[in-house]
N, C-alpha and C positions, 0 to 999 in steps of 0.2 A: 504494500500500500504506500503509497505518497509519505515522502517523509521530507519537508523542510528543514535548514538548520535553525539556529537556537532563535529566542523572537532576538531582534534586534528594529531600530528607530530605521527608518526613508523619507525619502522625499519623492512625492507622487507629484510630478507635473502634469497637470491638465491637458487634457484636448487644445486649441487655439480657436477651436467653435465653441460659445457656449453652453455651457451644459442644461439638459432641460429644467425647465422651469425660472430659468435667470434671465436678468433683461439682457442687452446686446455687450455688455461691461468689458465681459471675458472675451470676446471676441476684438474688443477696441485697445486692449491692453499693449501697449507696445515695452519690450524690453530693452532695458542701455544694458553694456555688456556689464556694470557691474552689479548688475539685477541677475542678469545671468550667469557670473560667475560666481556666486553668493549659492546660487541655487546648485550649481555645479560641486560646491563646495558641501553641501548639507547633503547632495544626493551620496556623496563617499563616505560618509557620516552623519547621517539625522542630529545623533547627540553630540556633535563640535558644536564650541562655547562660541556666542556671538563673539570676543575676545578674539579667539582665535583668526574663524571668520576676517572679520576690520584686520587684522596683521598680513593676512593672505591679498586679501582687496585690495587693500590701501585704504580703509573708512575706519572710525568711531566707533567701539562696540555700541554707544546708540544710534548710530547711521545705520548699521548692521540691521539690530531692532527693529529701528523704524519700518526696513527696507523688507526684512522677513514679514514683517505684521500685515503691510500692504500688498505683500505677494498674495497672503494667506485671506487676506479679504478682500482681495479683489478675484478668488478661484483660481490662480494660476497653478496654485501648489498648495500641498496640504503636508501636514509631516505626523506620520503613523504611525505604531509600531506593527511588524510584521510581525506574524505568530507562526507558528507551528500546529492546523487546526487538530491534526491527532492528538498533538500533548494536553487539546483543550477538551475532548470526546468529542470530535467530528470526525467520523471515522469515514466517514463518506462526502468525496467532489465530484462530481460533473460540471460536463459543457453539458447544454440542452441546445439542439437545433430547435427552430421553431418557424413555422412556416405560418403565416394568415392570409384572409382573406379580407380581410378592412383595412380600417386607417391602422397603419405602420406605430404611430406616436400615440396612440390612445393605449394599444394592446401594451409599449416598450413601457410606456406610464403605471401602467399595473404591474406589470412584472415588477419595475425597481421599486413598487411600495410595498412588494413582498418582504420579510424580515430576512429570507433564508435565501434570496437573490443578492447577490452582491455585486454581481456582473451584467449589465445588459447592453449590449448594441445592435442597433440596426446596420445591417450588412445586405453586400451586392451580391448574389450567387444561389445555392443551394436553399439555402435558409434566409428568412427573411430577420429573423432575431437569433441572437446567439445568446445566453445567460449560462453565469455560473451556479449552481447548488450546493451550498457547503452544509451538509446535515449529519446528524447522529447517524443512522445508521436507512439499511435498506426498504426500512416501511416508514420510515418520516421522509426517504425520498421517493416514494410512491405514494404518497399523502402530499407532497407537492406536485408531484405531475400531475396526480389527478385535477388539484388546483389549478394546474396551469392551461390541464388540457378542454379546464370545463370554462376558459373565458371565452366571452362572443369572438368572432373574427377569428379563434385558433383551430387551424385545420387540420395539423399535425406534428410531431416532438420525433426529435431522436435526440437519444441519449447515448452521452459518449465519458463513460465509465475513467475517472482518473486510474493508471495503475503504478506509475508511476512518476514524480516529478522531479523530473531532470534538468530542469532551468526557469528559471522565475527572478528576473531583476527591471529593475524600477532607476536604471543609471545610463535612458539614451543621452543624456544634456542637452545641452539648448539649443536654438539655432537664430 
């Protein structure tokens, strides 16, 4: 089964689209390079001291501050820790394909207000949504598809069983 290493902090940079439900913000957001290399800096380290950060850049560990806080409220980036969902009792991931037949945003909208969705996007090809499932075990993930398979507009699911996870990083940087 999937085995991540230990939890440790990241830094999740955003899409350049805004994400649903936000006004156009994140999409208007322009970055100067020491926005980006701030962010470059925490993607190799979530937990580096703004201190340190300002001595890399050339800023103020409160330039630093400022600089992360407005990354972080303005959606560019978020800073998380990654887990190990086994070590947590989720013994069970999947992808779910998912195929509709309506609006695309209405069905994606449901899915991410799922608790146990943590993943969703709209995609070109096979599947019209793709979603992750991170759950206890194999009848709370059959307790979700059912869920998933019983919304209007959903015509069809496949599921694509984690076995094991062999790469998982959150460090493209910026561009």
């Amino acid at each position: 089964m999937a085995h991540t290493p230990a939890p440790q902090l990241s830094v999740v940079s955003r899409s350049r689209a805004a994400p649903a439900g936000r006004d156009g913000d994140l999409a208007r957001t322009v970055l100067d390079d020491l926005s980006k290399q701030i962010i470059e800096q925490l993607q190799q380290d979530g937990r580096r001291s703004y201190a340190a950060i300002g001595k890399a850049v050339g800023l103020s560990e409160a330039a630093v501050r400022q600089r992360v806080q407005r990354l972080v409220e303005a959606g560019v980036m978020q800073i998380v820790a990654v887990t190990d969902p086994m070590s947590l009792g989720f013994h069970r991931q999947t992808m779910v394909g998912v195929r509709c037949g309506g609006e695309l945003e209405r069905v994606a909208d449901h899915l991410a207000a799922m608790e146990e969705i943590d993943y969703v996007v709209i995609t070109a090809g096979s599947f019209d949504l793709l979603i992750e499932v991170v759950c206890e075990d194999d009848e709370q993930l059959l307790e979700i598809l059912s869920r998933v398979r019983g919304i209007p507009s959903v015509t069809a699911t496949e599921t694509f069983v984690y076995l094991k996870l062999c790469k998982q990083t959150y460090s493209w940087g910026t561009r």
